[in-house]
C-alpha positions as CSV (number, residue, x, y, z in Angstrom):
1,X,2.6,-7.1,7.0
2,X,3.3,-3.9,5.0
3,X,4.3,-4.9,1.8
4,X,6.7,-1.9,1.0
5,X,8.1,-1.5,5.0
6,X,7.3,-4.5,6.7
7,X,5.0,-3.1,9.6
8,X,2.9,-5.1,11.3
9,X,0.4,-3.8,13.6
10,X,-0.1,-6.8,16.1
11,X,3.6,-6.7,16.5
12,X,3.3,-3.1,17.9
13,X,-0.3,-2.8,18.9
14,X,-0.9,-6.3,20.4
15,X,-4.4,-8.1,20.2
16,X,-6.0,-4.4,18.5
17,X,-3.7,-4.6,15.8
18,X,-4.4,-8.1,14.9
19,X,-5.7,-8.5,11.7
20,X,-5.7,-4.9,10.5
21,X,-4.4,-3.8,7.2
22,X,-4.8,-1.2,4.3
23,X,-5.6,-2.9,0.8
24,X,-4.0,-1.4,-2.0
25,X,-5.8,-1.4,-6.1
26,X,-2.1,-1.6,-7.9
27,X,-4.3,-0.3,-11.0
28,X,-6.1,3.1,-9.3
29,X,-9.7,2.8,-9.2
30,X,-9.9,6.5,-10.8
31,X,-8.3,5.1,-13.9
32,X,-10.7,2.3,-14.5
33,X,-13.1,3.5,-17.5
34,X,-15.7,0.5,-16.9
35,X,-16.1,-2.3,-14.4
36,X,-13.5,-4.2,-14.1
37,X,-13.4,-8.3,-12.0
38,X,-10.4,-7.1,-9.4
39,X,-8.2,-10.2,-8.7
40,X,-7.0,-10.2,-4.9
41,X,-4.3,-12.3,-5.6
42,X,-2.9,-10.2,-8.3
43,X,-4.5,-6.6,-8.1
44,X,-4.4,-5.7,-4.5
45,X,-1.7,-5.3,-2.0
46,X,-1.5,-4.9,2.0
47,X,0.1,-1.6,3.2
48,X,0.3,0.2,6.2
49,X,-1.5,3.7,6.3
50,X,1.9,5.5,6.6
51,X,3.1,3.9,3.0
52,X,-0.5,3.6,1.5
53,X,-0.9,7.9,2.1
54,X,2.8,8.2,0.5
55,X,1.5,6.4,-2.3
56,X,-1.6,8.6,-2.8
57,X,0.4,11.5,-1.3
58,X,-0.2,13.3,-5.1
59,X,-3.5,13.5,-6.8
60,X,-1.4,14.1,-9.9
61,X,0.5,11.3,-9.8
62,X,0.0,7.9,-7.7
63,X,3.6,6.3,-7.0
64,X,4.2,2.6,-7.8
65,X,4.9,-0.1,-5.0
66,X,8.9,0.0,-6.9
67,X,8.7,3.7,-6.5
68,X,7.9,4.0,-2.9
69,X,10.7,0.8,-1.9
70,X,13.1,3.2,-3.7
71,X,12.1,6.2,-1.6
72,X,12.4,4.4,1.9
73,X,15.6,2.8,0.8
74,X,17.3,6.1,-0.4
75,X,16.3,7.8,2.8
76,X,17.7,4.8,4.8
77,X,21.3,5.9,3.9
């Protein structure tokens, strides 16, 4: 499931949507100045295309996780 909305793509696309998922870097790879050991647990989290483009939507500025949940719930109201 998306972690920001929730989607889940089996849910809506059946047996092609199983298993399929964006992976997020929480830390963008463009910002890393040598190699870094990236932690699955801890560095990387599954969102849906839809939420992972919103995030990226800037090349200026890359929102956080917090920053996109605010976004979805102000426009919810």
């Amino acid at each position: 499931d998306c972690y920001v909305c929730g989607f889940n793509f089996e849910e809506i696309y059946g047996e092609r949507g199983k298993d399929f998922i964006e992976v997020h870097h929480l830390q963008p790879l463009s910002t890393l100045e040598e190699a870094t050991e990236i932690n699955p647990e801890t560095d990387l989290v599954p969102l849906c295309a839809n939420c992972h483009r919103m995030i990226h939507r800037s090349q200026n500025y890359v929102l956080t996780i917090d920053e996109l949940q605010a976004i979805i719930k102000k426009g919810a109201n």
